[in-house]
C-alpha positions as CSV (number, residue, x, y, z in Angstrom):
1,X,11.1,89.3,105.5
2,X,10.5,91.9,108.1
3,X,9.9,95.3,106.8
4,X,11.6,98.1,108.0
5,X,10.1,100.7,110.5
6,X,10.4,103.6,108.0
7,X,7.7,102.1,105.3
8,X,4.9,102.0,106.3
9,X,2.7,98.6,107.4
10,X,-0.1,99.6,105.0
11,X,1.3,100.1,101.9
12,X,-0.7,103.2,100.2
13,X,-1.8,102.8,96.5
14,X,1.0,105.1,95.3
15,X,3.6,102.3,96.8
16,X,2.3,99.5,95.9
17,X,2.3,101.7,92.1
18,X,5.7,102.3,92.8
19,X,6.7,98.7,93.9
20,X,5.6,97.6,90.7
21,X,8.1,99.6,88.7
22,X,10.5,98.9,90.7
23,X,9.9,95.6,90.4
24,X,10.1,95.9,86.5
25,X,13.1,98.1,86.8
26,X,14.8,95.0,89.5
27,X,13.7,92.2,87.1
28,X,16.9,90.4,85.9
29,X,16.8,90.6,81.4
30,X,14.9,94.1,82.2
31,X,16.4,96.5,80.8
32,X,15.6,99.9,78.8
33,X,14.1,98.7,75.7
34,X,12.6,95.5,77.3
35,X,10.9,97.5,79.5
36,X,9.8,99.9,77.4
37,X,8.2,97.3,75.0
38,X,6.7,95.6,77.9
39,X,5.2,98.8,78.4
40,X,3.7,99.5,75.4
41,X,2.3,96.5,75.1
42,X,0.4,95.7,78.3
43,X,0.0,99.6,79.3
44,X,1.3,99.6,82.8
45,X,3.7,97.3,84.9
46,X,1.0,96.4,87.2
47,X,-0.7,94.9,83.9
48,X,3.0,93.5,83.1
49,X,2.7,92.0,86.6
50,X,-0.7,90.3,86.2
51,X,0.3,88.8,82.4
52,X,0.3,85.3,82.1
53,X,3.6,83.3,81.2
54,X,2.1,82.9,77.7
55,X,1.0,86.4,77.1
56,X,4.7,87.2,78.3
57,X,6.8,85.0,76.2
58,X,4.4,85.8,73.1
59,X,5.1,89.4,73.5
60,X,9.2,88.5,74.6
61,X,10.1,85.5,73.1
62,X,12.2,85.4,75.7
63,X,11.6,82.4,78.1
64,X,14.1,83.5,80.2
65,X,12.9,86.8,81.1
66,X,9.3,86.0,81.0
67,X,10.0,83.4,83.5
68,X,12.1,85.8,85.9
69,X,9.4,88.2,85.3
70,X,6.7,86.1,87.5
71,X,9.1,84.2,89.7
72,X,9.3,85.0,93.4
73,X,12.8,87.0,94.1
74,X,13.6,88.1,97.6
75,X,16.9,89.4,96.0
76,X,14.4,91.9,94.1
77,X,11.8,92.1,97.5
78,X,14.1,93.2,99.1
79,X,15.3,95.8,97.1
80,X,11.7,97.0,96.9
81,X,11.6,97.5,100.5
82,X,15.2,99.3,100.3
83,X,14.2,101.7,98.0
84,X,11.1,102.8,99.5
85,X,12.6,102.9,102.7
86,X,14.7,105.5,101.2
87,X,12.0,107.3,99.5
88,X,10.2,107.8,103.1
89,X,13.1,108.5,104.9
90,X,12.9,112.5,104.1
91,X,10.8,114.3,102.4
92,X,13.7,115.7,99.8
93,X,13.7,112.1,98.4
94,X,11.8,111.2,95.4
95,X,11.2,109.0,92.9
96,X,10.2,109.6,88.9
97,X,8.2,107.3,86.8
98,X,7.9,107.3,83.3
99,X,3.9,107.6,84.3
100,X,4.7,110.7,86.6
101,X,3.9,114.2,85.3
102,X,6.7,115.5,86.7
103,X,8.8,113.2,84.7
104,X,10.7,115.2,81.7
C-alpha cells in the first residue's frame, strides 16, 4: 500500500502514537468499554499492540477479538493512513486521545 503524499515518509513518534489508537479504535469487537479495559490493563495501546495472544485472551476472554486484535488488516491500514492524511492536510485538523492533555 502506497502512502499518500500528504503523510509524511517518516512517520514522527507522535503518528506512529497516534496510529496505534487508531488502530485500537479500527479494531473490529473494539469498542468503548473493550477499549477502555484494554486500557487499563496494559497501560497504553502500544502496550495492547505488543501483548501476546495469551495475555489478550486472558484479559478478554474473547478469542475473537484478541485474534482480530494482532491480525494484519489492510481494511484497518488503510484507514490509518486515511485518517492521518486528514489530520496533516491543514493545520485546523486535529485529533484527541484519551492520553492527550487537551482531552476533556
Amino acid at each position: 500500500m502506497s502512502t499518500p503524499p500528504d503523510v509524511p515518509q517518516t512517520p514522527s513518534p507522535d503518528d506512529e502514537s497516534l496510529a496505534a489508537w487508531l488502530r485500537l479504535v479500527h479494531t473490529p469487537g473494539i469498542g468503548a468499554v473493550t477499549g477502555q479495559l484494554l486500557l487499563r490493563r496494559f497501560g497504553s495501546p502500544e502496550a495492547i499492540f505488543d501483548a501476546t495472544y495469551r495475555q489478550l485472551q486472558r484479559q478478554l476472554n474473547q478469542e475473537k477479538v484478541s485474534r482480530a486484535l494482532l491480525a494484519d488488516d489492510p481494511q484497518r491500514d488503510a484507514a490509518i493512513i486515511r485518517t492521518l492524511a486528514w489530520l496533516h492536510a491543514d493545520d485546523d485538523h486535529h485529533i484527541l486521545t484519551l492520553d492527550d492533555p487537551r482531552y476533556p
